[in-house]
C-alpha positions in Angstrom: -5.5 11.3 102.7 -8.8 9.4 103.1 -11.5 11.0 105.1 -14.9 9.8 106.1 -16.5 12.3 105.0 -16.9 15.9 103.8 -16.6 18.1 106.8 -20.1 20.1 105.8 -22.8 17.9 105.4 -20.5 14.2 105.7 -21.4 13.3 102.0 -18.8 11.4 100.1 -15.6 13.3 98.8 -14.1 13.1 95.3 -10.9 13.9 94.1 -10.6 16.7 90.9 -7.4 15.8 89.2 -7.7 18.7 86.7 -8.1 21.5 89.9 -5.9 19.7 91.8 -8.8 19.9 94.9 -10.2 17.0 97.1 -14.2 18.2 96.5 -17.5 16.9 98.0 -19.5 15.7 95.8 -22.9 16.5 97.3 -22.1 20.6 98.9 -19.0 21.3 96.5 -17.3 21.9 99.0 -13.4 22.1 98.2 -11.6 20.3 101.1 -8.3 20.1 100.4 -5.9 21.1 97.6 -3.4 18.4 96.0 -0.2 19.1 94.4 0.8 17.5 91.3 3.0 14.6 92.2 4.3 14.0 88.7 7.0 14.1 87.3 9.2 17.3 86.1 8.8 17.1 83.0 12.1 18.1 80.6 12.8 19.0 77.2 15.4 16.8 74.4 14.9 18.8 71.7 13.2 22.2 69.7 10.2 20.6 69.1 9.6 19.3 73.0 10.8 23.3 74.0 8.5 25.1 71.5 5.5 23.4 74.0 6.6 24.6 77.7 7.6 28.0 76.3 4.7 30.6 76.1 3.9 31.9 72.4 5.3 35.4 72.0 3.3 38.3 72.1 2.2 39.5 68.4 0.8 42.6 69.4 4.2 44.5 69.0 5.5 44.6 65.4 9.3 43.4 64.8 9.5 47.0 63.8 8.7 48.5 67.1 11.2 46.1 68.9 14.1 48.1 69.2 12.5 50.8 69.4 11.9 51.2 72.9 13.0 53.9 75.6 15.7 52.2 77.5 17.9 53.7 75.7 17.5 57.0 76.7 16.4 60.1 74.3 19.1 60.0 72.1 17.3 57.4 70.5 13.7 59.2 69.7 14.5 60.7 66.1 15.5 57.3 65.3 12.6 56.1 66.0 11.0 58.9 64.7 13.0 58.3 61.6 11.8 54.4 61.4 8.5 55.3 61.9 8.6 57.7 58.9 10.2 54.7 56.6 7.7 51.8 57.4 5.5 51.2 54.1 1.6 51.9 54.5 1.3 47.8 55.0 3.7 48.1 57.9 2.5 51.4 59.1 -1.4 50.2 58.7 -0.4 47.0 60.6 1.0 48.8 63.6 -1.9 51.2 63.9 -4.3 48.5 63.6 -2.5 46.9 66.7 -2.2 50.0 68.8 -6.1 49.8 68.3 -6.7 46.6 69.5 -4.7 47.1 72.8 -6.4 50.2 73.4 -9.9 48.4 72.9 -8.3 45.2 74.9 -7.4 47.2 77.7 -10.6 49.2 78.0 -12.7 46.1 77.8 -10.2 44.2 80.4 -10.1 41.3 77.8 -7.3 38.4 77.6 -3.9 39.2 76.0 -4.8 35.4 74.0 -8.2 37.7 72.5 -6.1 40.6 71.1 -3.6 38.7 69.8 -5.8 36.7 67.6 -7.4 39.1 66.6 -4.2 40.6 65.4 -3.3 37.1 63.6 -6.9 37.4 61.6 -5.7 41.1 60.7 -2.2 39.8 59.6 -4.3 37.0 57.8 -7.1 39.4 55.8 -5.0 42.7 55.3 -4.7 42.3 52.1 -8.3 42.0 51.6 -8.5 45.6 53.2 -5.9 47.6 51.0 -7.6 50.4 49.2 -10.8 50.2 51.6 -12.1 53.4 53.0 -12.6 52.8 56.4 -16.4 53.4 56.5 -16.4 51.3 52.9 -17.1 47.5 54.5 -20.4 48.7 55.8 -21.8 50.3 52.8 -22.7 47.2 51.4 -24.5 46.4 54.8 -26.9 49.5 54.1 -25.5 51.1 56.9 -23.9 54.9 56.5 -20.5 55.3 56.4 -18.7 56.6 59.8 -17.9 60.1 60.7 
């Protein structure tokens, strides 16, 4: 895999382990693409599988899990019916997340951004209980929101 030179302007080439590319270091000019030659890497035990697996999406409330459409129509006035029982933590909760989907997919951000900002919602929601919603900024000196 050596080379003289970068095919460009001949300067020196450099390999970027982290990219996986064979760059010059004078242009930046990516030359050739490596593979990862190490080895497959295998999990013994819970703690060793918890770090290959990707984290599970906290957007969607344990609540709204079986709550989906797949099975047919039969199922919407149970749904109806769980989303009727949930207690105002629950129920605030899940509209909080449907908000921040809605504001993640408008501004085309990460799903990693919405979900922590989820976890510092699910962290502080007790500090919000019994807030008005324009209540936070009053202190601020700035009206309250329509």
């Amino acid at each position: 895999m050596e080379r003289a030179g970068c095919p460009s302007c001949g300067g020196p080439l450099a390999v970027d382990w982290q990219r996986g590319e064979v760059v010059c270091t004078q242009c930046g000019l990516v030359v050739d693409s490596v593979a990862d030659t190490g080895p497959e890497w295998r999990a013994y035990d819970a703690s060793q599988l918890a770090r290959i697996r990707a984290a599970p999406l906290r957007l969607v409330n344990k609540t709204e899990i079986g709550v989906k459409a797949e099975h047919g129509t039969r199922w919407l006035a149970l749904a109806g019916f769980n989303r009727d029982t949930l207690h105002g933590k629950e129920r605030r909760l899940a509209a909080i997340g449907a908000e921040i989907s809605r504001v993640r997919e408008c501004a085309g951000a990460p799903h990693r951004a919405a979900e922590a900002a989820m976890a510092l919602v699910r962290r502080h929601v007790h500090d919000l209980e019994g807030l008005s919603a324009g209540g936070p900024s009053r202190p601020c000196g700035s009206p309250p929101g329509i």
